[in-house]
FIMITI-985271 format. One record per residue: residue in one letter; x, y, z of N, C-alpha, C, O in turn; residue number from 1. Coordinates in pm, whole numbers, plus 50000, padded with zeros to 5 digits. Each point is the difference from the previous one (the first is absolute). Example, Ala and Ser with C-alpha at 12.3 -4.5 7.8 and 13.67 -1.06 7.14 Angstrom:
BEGIN
r,n_x,n_y,n_z,ca_x,ca_y,ca_z,c_x,c_y,c_z,o_x,o_y,o_z,k
A,51319,49431,50780,49911,50119,50000,50090,50120,50000,50104,49998,50066,1
S,49861,50107,49862,50082,50119,50006,49923,50109,50073,50051,50111,50017,2
This chain:
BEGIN
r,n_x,n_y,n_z,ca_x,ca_y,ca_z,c_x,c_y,c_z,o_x,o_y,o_z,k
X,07913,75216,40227,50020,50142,50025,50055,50067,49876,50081,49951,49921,1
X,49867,50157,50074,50054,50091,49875,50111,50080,50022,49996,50041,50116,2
X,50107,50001,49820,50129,50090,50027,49994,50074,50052,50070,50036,50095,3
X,49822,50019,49847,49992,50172,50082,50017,49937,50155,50096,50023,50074,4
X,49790,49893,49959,49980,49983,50172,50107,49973,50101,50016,50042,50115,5
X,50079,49847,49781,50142,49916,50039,50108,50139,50035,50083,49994,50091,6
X,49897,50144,49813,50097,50088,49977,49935,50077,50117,50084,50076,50049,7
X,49771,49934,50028,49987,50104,50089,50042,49961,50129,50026,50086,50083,8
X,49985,49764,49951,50012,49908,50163,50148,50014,50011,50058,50036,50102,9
X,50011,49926,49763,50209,50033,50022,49979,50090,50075,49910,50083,50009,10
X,50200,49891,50060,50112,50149,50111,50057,50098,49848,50047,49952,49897,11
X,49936,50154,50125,50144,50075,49899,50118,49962,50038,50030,49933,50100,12
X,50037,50111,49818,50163,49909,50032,50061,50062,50085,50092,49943,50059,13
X,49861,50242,49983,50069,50081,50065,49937,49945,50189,50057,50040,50101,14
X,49870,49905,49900,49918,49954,50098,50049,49867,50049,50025,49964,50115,15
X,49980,49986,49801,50071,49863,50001,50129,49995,50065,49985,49922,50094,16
X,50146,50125,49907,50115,50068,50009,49932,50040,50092,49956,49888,50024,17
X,49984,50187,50065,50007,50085,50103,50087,50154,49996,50064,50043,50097,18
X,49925,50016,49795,50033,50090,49945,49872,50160,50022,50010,50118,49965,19
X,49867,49793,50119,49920,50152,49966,50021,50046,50174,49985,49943,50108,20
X,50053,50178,49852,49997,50084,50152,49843,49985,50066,49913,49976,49916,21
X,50046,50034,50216,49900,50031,50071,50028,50155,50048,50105,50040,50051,22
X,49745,50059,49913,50006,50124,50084,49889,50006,49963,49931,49963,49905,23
X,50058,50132,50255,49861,50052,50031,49963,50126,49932,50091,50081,49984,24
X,49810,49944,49981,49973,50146,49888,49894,50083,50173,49906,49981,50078,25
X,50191,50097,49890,49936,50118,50114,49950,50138,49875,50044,50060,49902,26
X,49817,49930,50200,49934,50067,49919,49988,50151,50062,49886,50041,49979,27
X,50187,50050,50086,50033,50092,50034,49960,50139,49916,50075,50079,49943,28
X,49799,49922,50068,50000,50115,49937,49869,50124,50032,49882,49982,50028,29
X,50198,50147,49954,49880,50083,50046,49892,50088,49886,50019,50095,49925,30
X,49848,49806,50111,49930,50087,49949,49931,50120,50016,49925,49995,50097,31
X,50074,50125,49836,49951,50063,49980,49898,50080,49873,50026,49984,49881,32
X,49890,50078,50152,49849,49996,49963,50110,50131,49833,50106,50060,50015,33
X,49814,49933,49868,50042,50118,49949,49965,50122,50034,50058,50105,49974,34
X,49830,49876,50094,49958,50167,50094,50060,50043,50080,49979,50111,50048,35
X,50109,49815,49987,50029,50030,50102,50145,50060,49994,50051,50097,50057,36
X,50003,49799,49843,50163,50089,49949,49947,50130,49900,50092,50077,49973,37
X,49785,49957,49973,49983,50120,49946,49982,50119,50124,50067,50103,50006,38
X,49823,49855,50092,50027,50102,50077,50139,50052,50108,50025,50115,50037,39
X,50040,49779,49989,50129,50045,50076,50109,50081,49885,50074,50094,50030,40
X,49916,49858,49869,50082,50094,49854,49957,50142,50009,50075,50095,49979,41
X,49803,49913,50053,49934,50121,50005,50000,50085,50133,49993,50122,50014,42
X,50015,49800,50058,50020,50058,50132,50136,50072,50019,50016,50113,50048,43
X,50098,49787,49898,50128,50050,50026,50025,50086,49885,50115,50046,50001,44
X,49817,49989,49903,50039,50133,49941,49900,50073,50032,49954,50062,49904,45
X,49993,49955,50200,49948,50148,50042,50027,50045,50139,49970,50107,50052,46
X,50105,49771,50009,50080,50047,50100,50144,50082,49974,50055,50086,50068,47
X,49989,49844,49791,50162,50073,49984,49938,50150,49924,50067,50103,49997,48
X,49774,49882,49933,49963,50166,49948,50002,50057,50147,50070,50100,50016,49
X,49858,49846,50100,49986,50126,50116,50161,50010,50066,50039,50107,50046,50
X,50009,49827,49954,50118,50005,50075,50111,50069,49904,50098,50056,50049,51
X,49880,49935,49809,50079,50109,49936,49932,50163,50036,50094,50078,50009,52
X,49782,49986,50013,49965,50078,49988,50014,50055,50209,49989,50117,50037,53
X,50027,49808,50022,50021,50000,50161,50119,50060,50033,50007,50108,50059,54
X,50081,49831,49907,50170,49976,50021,50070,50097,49877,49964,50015,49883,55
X,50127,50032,50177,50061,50134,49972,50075,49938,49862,49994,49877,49996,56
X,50065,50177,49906,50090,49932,49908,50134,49945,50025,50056,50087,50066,57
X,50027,49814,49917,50100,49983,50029,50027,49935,50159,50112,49999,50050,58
X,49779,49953,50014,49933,49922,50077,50117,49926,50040,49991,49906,50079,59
């Protein structure tokens, strides 16, 4: 066997020791489309344009 191979089958030493934590990777996440955060950006500033022009000043 060649080194390299001997050096890939070892434990790491941090492994060895019992030193590596176990955790689960939660993959929690929400996608959304970029069209879709452009049109709600857009939506909610032309709701605060009509609702500034609706509603009296000092609201």
């Amino acid at each position: 066997m060649s080194k390299k191979s001997k050096k890939s089958q070892a434990p790491s030493v941090a492994s060895a020791a019992g030193l590596v934590r176990f955790f689960e990777e939660t993959d929690l996440k929400i996608a959304l489309k970029p069209h879709l955060i452009i049109l709600l950006g857009a939506v909610f500033v032309a709701a605060v344009i009509i609702l500034s022009k609706i509603l009296p000043p000092g609201f």
